[in-house]
VODRENTOR-947863 format. One line per field, with one value per residue (C-alpha): z, x, y. Coordinates in Angstrom, 2 decimals, m for minus. Layout:
BEGIN
pz: c(Z, ...)
px: c(X, ...)
py: c(Y, ...)
//
This chain:
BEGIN
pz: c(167.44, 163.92, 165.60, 167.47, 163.57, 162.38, 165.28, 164.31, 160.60, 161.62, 163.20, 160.10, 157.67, 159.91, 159.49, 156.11, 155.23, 157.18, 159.71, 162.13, 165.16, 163.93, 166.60, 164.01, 163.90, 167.38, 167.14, 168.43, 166.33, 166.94, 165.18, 166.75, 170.04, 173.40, 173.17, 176.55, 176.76, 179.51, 182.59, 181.67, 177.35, 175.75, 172.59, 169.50, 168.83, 170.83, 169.00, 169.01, 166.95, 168.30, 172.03, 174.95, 175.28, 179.10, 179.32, 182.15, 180.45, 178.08, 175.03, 173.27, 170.47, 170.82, 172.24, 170.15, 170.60, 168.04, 169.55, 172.80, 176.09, 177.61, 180.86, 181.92, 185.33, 187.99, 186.14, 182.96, 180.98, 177.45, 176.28, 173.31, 173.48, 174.79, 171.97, 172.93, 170.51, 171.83, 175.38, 178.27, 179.59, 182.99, 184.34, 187.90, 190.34, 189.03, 185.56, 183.61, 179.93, 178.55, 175.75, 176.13, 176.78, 174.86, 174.51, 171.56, 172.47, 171.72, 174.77, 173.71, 169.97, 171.31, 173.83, 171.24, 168.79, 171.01, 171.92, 168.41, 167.91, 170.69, 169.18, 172.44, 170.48, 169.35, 165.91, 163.61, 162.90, 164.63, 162.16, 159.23, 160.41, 160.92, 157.06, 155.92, 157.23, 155.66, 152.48, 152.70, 153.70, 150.92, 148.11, 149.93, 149.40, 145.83, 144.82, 146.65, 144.17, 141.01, 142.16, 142.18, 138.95, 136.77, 137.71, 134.14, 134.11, 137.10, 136.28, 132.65, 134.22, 137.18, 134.57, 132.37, 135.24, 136.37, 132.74, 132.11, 135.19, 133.75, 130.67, 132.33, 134.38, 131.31, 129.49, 132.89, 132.72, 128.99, 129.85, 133.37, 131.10, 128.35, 130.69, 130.38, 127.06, 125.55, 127.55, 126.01, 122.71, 123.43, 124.74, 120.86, 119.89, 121.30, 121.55, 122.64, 125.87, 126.30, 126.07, 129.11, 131.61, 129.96, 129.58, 133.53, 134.66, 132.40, 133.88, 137.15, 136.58, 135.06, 137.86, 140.39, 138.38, 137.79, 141.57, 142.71, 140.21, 141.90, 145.40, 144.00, 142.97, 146.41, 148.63, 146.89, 147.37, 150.83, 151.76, 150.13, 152.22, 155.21, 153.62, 152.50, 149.16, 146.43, 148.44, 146.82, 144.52, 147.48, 150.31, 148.05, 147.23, 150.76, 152.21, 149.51, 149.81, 153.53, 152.66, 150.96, 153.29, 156.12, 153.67, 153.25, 157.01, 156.20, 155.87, 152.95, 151.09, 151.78, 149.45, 146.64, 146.69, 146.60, 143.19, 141.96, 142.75, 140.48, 137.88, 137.78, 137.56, 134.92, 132.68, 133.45, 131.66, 129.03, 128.09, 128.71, 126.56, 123.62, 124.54, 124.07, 120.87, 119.73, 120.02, 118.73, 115.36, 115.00, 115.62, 113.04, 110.48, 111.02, 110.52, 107.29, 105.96, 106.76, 105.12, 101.95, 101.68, 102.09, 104.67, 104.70, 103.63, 106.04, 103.73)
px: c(23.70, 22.31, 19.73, 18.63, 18.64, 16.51, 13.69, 13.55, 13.76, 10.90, 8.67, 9.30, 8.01, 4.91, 4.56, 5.21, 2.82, m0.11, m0.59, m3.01, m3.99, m4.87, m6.58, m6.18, m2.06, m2.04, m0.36, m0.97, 0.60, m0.57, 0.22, 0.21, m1.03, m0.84, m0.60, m1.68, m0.86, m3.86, m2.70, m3.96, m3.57, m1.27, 0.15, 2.88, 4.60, 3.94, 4.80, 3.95, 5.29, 4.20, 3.11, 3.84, 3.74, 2.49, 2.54, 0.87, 0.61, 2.70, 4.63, 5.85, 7.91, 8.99, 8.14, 9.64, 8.30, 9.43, 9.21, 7.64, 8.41, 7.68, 6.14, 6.57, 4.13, 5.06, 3.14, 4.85, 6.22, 8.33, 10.11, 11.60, 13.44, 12.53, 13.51, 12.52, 13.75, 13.64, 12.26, 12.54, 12.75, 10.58, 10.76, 8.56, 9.50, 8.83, 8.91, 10.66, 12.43, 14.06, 15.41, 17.77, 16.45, 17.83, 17.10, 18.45, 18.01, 20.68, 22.78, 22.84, 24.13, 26.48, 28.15, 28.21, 30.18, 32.22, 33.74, 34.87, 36.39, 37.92, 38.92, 37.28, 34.43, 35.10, 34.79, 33.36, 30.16, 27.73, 28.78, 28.16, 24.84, 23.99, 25.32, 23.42, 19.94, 21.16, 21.51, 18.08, 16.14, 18.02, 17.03, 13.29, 13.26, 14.17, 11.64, 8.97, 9.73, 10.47, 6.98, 5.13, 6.36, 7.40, 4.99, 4.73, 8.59, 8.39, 5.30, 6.59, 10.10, 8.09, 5.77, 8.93, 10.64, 7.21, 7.24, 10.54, 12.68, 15.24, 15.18, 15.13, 18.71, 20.73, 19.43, 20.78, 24.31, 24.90, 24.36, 26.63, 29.46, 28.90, 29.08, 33.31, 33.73, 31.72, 33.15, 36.74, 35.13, 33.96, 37.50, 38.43, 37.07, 36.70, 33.40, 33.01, 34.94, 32.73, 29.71, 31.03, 29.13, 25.61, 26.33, 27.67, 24.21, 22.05, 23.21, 22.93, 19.46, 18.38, 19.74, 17.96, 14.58, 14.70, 16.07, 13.20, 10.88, 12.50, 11.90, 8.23, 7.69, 9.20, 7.02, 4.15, 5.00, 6.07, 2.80, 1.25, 2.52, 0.52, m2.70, m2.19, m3.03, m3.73, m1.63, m0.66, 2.82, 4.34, 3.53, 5.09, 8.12, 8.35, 8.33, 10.24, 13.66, 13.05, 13.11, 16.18, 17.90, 17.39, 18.26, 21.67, 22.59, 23.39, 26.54, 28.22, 25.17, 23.56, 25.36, 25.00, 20.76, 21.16, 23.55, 21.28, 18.24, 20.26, 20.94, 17.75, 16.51, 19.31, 17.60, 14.25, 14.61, 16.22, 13.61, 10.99, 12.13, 12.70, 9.14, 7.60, 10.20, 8.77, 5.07, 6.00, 6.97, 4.19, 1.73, 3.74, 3.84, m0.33, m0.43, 1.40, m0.42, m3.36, m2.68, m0.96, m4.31, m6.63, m9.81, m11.14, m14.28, m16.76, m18.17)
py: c(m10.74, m12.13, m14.11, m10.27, m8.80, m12.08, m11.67, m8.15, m8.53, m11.25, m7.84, m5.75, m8.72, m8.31, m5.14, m5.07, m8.06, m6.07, m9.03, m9.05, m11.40, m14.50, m17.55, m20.37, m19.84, m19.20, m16.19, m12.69, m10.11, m6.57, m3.25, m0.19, m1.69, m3.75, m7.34, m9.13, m13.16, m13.64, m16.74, m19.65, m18.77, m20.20, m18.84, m19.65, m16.59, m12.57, m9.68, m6.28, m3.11, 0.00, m1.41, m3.57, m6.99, m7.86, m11.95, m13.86, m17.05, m19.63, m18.64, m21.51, m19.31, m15.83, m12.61, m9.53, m6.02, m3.36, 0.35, m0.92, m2.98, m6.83, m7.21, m10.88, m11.48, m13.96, m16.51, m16.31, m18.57, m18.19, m21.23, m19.02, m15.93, m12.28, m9.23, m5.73, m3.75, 0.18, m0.53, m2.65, m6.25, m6.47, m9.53, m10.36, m12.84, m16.22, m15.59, m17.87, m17.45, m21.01, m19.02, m16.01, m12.08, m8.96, m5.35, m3.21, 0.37, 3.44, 2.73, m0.83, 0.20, 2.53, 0.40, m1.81, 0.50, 1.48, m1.86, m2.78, 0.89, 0.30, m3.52, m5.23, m7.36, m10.59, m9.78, m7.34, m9.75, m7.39, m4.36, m6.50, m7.31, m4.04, m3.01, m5.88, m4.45, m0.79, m2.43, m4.93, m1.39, 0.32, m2.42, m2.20, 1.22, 1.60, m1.80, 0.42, 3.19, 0.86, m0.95, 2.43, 4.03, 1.19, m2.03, m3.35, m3.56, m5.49, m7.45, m8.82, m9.71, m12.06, m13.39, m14.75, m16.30, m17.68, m19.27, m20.84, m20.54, m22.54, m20.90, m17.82, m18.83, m20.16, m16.80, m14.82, m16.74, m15.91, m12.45, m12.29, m13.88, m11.50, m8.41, m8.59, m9.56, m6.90, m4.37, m5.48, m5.17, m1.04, m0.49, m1.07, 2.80, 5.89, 5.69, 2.33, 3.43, 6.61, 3.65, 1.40, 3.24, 3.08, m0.68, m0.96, 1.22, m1.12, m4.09, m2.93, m1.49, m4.82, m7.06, m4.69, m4.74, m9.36, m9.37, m7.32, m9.59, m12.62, m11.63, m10.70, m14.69, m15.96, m14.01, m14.66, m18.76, m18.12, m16.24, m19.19, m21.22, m19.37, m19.43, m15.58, m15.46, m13.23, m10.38, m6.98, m6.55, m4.57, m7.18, m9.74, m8.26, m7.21, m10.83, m12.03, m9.71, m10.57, m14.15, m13.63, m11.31, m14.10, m16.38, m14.95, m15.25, m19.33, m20.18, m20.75, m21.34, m18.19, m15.85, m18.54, m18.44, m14.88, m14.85, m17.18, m15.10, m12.12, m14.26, m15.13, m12.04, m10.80, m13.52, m12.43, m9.08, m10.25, m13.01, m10.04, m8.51, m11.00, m11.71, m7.66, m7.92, m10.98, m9.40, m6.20, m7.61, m9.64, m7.15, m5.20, m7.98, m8.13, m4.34, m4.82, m7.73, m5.59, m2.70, m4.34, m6.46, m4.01, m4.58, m8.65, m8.85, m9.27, m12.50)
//
């Protein structure tokens, strides 16, 4: 099933990016349309969110439709896998799929549920899955609304990492390994304990705003890496916690990149802001200077 969540976690990076058909990728990627692989075309990749994909020629990667169905002609050919997420899998006589074919539609999740209530799946991976795309829409949702109200937060946090990443990680260690001990240290008065909370909501505020800054810096290089450059703050931090939600499906390594990507981030806000500190006091030791020396002459 976590190869079903990827292809369709694949759509909603689409979507998200604002892709459209391309001929120099050789992929057709359509929004809120049809897609038609013509006989005798043949193509990377086929998807479609919002509309049907009808293929009558090759498709040497996949063929995922969001919200829509796949029509695969006689003469068809798809060498990847077929996802039709919401609709239907056609498939005429002669049509051939090397890969596998799957459709996720609300009799599919419910049968699904139902067997592991009812203890008959072969593990609980499939629920996970589905949790982990709750929680990778939840963090998307709350980085569109950090993004919209609070960019300069988000914007000085990116530019330290961009600076000194590994600056920026020692600085985020020191302050994961600090979290504990200084909450010991509150415990010691009364109102030290009533302060435990602020210091548990800043943490977790900061290691959502450098994780979102951190997902900012890795979709920017990985929509570098397909020529898309100079995208907006939301597209990048879009690909980015997509990168990393994928990222976290590889074993054993996966949930390490993603701690790493928090600590990270943890150290981004703090060396922001030693850096606004930093320029705060100059600026007030120039003000000072200034008005202790009076106004330079112009001569």
């Amino acid at each position: 099933m976590k190869k079903y969540i990827i292809y369709f976690s694949i759509a909603l990076l689409v979507f998200g990016t604002g892709v459209t058909a391309r001929a120099e990728n050789n992929n057709i990627v359509k929004i809120g349309g049809d897609v038609t692989v013509d006989e005798g075309t043949t193509v990377k990749n086929a998807v479609a969110v919002g509309g049907q994909i009808t293929v009558r020629g090759m498709v040497t990667g996949h063929v995922v439709s969001v919200g829509g169905s796949v029509v695969l002609t006689k003469t068809a050919l798809v060498k990847g896998n077929v996802v039709s997420v919401g609709g239907v899998i056609v498939m005429g006589k002669g049509a051939q799929v090397h890969g596998s074919s799957k459709e996720i539609n609300s009799s599919d999740l419910s049968q699904s549920l139902a067997a592991v209530l009812n203890e008959d799946w072969e593990g609980w991976s499939w629920v996970f899955a589905v949790l982990s795309l709750f929680v990778f829409i939840g963090i998307l949702l709350m980085a569109l609304l950090i993004v919209t109200l609070l960019p300069k937060p988000v914007r000085l946090v990116a530019g330290a990492i961009k600076d000194s990443p590994l600056k920026v990680f020692l600085w985020g260690l020191v302050v994961l390994v600090s979290v504990v001990p200084l909450a010991l240290l509150l415990t010691i008065s009364v109102l030290g304990i009533v302060l435990i909370p602020l210091e548990m909501a800043i943490v977790v505020c900061s290691a959502l705003v450098g994780f979102i800054a951190a997902a900012q810096l890795i979709g920017e290089k990985g929509l570098a890496l397909f020529g898309r450059r100079n995208q907006s703050v939301i597209s990048d931090i879009f690909c980015g916690l997509a990168i990393l939600w994928l990222i976290g499906w590889i074993p054993h390594i996966g949930w390490m990149i993603k701690v790493i990507a928090v600590v990270i981030g943890l150290g981004g806000v703090f060396a922001a802001g030693l850096n606004a500190g930093q320029k705060w006091r100059k600026s007030s030791d120039n003000r000072e200077r200034i008005d202790g020396g009076g106004t330079p002459d112009a001569g």
